[in-house]
FIDREN-927593 format. One line per 8 residues: number of its first residue (from 0); for each residue x, y, z of C-alpha. Coordinates in Angstrom, 1 decimal, always signed. Last residue first. Example, Ala and Ser with C-alpha at 12.3 -4.5 7.8 and 13.67 -1.06 7.14 Angstrom:
<rs>
1 = +13.7:-1.1:+7.1  +12.3:-4.5:+7.8
</rs>
This chain:
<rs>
302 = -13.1:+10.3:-8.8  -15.6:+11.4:-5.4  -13.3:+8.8:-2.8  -15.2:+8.9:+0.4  -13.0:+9.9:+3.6  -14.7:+8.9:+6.6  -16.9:+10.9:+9.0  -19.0:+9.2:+11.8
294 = -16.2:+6.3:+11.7  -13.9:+9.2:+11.9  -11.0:+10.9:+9.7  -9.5:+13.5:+11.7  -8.8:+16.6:+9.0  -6.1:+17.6:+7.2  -5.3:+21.2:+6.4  -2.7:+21.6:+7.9
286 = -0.5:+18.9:+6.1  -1.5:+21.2:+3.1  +1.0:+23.6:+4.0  +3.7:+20.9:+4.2  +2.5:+19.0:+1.1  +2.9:+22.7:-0.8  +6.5:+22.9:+0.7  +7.3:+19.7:-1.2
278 = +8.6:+16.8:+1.1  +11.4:+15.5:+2.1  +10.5:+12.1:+3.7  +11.2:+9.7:+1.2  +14.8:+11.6:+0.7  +16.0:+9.5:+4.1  +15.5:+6.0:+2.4  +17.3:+6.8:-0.6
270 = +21.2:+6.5:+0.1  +20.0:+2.5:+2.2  +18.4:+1.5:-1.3  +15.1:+1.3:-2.1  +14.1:+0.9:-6.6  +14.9:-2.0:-7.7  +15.3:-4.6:-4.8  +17.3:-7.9:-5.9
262 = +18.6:-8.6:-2.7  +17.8:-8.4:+1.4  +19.9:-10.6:+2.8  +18.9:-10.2:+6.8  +22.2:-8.9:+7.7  +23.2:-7.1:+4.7  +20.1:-5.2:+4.5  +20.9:-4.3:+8.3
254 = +23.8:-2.9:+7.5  +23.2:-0.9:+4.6  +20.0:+0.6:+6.5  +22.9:+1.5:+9.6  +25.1:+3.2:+7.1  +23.1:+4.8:+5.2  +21.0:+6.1:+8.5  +18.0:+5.6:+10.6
246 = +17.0:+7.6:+12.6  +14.6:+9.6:+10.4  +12.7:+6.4:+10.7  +11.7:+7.0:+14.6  +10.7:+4.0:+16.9  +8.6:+4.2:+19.5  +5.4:+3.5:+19.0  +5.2:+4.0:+15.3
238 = +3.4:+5.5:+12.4  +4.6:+5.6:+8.9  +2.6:+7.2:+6.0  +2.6:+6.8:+2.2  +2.0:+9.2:+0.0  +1.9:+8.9:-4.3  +3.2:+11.5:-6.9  +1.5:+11.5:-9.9
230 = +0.7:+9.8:-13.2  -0.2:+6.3:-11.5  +1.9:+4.0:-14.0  +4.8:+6.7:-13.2  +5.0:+5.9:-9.0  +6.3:+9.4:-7.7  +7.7:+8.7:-4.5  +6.5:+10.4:-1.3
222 = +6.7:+10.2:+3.0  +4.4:+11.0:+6.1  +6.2:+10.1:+9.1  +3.9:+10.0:+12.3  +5.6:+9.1:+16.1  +3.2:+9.6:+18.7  +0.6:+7.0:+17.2  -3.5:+7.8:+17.6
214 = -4.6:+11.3:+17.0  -1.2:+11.6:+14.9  -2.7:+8.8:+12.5  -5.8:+11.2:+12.0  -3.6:+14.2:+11.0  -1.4:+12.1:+8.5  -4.7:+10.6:+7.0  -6.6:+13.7:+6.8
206 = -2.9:+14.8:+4.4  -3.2:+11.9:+2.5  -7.0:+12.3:+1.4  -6.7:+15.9:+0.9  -3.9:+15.3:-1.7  -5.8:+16.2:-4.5  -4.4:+19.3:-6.1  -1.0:+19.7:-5.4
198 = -0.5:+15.8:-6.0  +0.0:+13.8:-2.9  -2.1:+10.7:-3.9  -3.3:+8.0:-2.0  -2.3:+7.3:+1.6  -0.3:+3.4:+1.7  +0.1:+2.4:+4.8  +2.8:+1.9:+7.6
190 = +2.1:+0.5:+11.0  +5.0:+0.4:+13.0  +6.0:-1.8:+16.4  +8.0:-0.8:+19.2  +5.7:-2.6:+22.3  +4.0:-5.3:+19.8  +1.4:-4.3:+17.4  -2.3:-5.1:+17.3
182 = -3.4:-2.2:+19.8  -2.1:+0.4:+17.5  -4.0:-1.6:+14.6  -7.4:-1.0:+16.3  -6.4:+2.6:+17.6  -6.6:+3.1:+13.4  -9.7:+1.2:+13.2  -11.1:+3.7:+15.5
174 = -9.3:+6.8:+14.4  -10.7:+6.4:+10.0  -8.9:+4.7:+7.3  -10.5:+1.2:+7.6  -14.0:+2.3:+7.3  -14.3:+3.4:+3.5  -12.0:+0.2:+2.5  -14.9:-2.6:+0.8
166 = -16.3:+0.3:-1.5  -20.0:+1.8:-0.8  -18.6:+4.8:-1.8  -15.0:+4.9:-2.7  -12.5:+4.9:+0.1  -9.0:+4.1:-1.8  -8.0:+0.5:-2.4  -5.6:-1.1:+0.7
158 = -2.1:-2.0:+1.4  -2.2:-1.6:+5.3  +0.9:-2.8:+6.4  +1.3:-3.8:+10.5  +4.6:-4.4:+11.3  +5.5:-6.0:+14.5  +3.0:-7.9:+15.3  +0.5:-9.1:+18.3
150 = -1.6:-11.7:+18.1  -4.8:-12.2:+20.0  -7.2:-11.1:+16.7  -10.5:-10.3:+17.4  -11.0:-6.5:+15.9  -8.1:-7.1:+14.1  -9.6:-9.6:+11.9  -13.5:-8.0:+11.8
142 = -11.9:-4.5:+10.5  -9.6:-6.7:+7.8  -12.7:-8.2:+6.6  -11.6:-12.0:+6.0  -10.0:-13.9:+3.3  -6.9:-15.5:+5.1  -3.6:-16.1:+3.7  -0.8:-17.3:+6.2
134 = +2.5:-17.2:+4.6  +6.0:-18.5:+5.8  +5.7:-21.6:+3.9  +5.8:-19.6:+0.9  +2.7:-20.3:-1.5  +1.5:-17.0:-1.8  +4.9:-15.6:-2.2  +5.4:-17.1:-5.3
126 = +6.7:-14.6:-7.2  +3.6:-12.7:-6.1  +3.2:-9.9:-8.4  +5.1:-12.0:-11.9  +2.1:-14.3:-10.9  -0.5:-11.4:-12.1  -3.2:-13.2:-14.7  -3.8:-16.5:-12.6
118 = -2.4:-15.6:-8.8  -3.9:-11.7:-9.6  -7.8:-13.9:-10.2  -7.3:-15.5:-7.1  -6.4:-13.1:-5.4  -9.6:-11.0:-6.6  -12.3:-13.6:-6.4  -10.5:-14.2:-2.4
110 = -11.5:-10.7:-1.6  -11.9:-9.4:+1.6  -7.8:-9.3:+2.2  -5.8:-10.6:+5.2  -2.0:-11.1:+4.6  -0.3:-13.0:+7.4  +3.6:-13.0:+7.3  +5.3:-15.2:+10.1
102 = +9.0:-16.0:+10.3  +10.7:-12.4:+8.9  +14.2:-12.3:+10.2  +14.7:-12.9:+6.6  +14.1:-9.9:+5.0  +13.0:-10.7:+1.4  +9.5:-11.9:+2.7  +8.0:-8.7:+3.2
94 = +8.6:-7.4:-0.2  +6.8:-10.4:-1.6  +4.2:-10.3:+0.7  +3.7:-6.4:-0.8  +3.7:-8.3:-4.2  +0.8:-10.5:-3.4  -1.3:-9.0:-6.2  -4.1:-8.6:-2.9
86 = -2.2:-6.4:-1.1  -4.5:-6.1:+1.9  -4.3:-5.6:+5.3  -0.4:-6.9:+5.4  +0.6:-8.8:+8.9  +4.0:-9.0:+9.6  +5.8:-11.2:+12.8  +9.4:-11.1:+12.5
78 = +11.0:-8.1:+12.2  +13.8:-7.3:+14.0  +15.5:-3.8:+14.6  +12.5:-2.0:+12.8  +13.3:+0.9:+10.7  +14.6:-1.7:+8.1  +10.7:-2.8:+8.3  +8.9:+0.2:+7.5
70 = +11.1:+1.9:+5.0  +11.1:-1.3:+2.9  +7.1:-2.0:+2.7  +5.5:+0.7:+0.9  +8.2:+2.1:-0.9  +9.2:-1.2:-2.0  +5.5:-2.1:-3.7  +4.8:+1.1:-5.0
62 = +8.5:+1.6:-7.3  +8.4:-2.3:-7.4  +4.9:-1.8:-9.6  +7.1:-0.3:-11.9  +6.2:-1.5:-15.4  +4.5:-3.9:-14.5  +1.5:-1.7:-13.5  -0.9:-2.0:-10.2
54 = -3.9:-0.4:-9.1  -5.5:+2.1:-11.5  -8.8:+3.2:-10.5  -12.1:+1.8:-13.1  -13.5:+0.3:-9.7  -10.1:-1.9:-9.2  -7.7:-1.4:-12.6  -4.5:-3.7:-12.8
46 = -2.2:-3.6:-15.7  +0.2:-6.1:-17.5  +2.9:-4.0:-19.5  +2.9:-0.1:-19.3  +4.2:+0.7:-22.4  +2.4:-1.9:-24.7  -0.6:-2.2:-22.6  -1.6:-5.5:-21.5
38 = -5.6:-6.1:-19.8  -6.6:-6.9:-16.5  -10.1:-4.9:-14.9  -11.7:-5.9:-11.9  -15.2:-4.5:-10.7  -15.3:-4.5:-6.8  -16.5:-6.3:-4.0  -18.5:-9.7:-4.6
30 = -16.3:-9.7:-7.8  -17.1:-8.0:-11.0  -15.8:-8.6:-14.5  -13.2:-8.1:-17.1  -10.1:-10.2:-17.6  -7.3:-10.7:-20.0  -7.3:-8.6:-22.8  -4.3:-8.1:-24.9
22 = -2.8:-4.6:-26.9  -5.3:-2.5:-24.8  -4.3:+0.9:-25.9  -4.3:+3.5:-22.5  -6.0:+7.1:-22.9  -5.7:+9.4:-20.1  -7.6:+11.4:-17.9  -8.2:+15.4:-16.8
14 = -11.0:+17.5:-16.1  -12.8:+15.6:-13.3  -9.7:+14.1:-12.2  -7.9:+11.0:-13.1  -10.5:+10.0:-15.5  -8.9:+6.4:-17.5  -9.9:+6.1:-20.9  -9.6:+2.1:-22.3
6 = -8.4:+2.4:-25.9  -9.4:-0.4:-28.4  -6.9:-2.8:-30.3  -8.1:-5.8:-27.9  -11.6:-5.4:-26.2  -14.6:-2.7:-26.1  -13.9:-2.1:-22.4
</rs>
């Protein structure tokens, strides 16, 4: 990045990118785990960029962050012990923490360089959510965590950077660590993560998702939004034990937002939650397609 005034080109596909103006720099440079770039676009306000990938925009990083998080935990009756694999902006514990049954959040993510770095350039994220007294932060290999944790929860988010080679993710979107986070939740908990894009053309990634999650959980949602700073339609996909999000309805979502005080949201609202999970007939042929994502075989980013 040559600095203020220049243009930083983003490659979205092979044959395909974008151009954004860099009105105000903030940071360049690499961490132990991946090469972090903060600068202020005019139209998109602060931006995030992880490996030269687009991570987070002002603009409407509520679009990501509620989409992720809401349709998870109204789905569950009670809520109250979260952990996010993850997030490291610390808006996805800021989602969590709006519902107040919540009483324990932990958010474990690789990279302290990186949170730290979001807590100085990104605090409109995290609103403070870091330093919430309901917050446990720990800076750990999510694989490792789970792998030795005693707790149980009841909402598992996985809020993680897309499988790029030699990247810090590549083995937590695969069966085993998959089973891992099945074993981690309380009887009636959900995992939710989010699955990349589900564009006609590159979608392969969420859709080996969907089919590897359905190896493991015998309830699998996938669900859309488009999120604008990303320039395409983004997946997400719910898996539970038991309980089944096309359940729930306006009037039951309304209710339980009113219950546990949930304010201020943006974008989710109890009319909205059900459309999540229309999807395109093209993502429904291309749901076939998926294939099981395995420690032997992971999914490695190529853009």
């Amino acid at each position: 990045m040559a600095g203020e005034g220049s243009y930083f080109f983003e490659p979205l596909t092979e044959s395909f990118g974008r151009r954004l103006k860099v009105e105000k720099f903030y940071y360049q440079g690499k961490t132990k785990y991946q090469f972090v770039q903060c600068f202020y676009n005019k139209f998109l306000g602060k931006v995030l960029f992880l490996d030269k990938k687009i991570q987070s925009a002002q603009i409407d990083e509520y679009i990501y962050h509620e989409s992720l998080v809401h349709p998870a935990l109204i789905t569950h009756p009670s809520p109250r012990g979260v952990l996010v694999i993850g997030g490291g902006e610390g808006a996805t514990i800021r989602e969590v923490l709006r519902h107040n049954t919540v009483e324990k959040v932990i958010m474990v993510d690789i990279d302290r360089e990186l949170v730290e770095l979001c807590q100085k350039y990104l605090p409109e994220w995290s609103e403070g959510a870091f330093s919430n007294s309901k917050t446990d932060l720990i800076f750990e290999d999510a694989r490792q965590f789970i792998e030795k944790t005693k707790e149980r929860f009841d909402i598992i988010i996985s809020d993680l950077t897309e499988p790029i080679k030699q990247g810090p993710s590549v083995y937590l979107f695969t069966e085993e660590f998959f089973s891992k986070n099945f074993d981690a939740l309380k009887e009636g908990g959900l995992f939710v993560l989010q699955a990349g894009s589900a564009d006609p053309s590159y979608n392969q990634f969420f859709c080996s998702l969907v089919k590897t999650l359905e190896k493991v959980f015998p309830i699998v949602r996938p669900y859309w939004t488009f999120v604008l700073s990303f320039s395409m339609p983004w997946g997400f996909v719910l898996a539970s034990k038991t309980k089944e999000p096309l359940d729930m309805d306006e009037k039951k979502i309304a209710q339980r937002m009113h219950q546990r005080a949930v304010k201020k949201l943006k974008y989710y609202h109890p009319g909205f939650h059900q459309s999540y999970f229309a999807l395109p007939l093209y993502l429904v042929e291309s749901l076939k397609q998926g294939k099981v994502l395995t420690d032997k075989k992971p999914f490695i980013w190529k853009l």
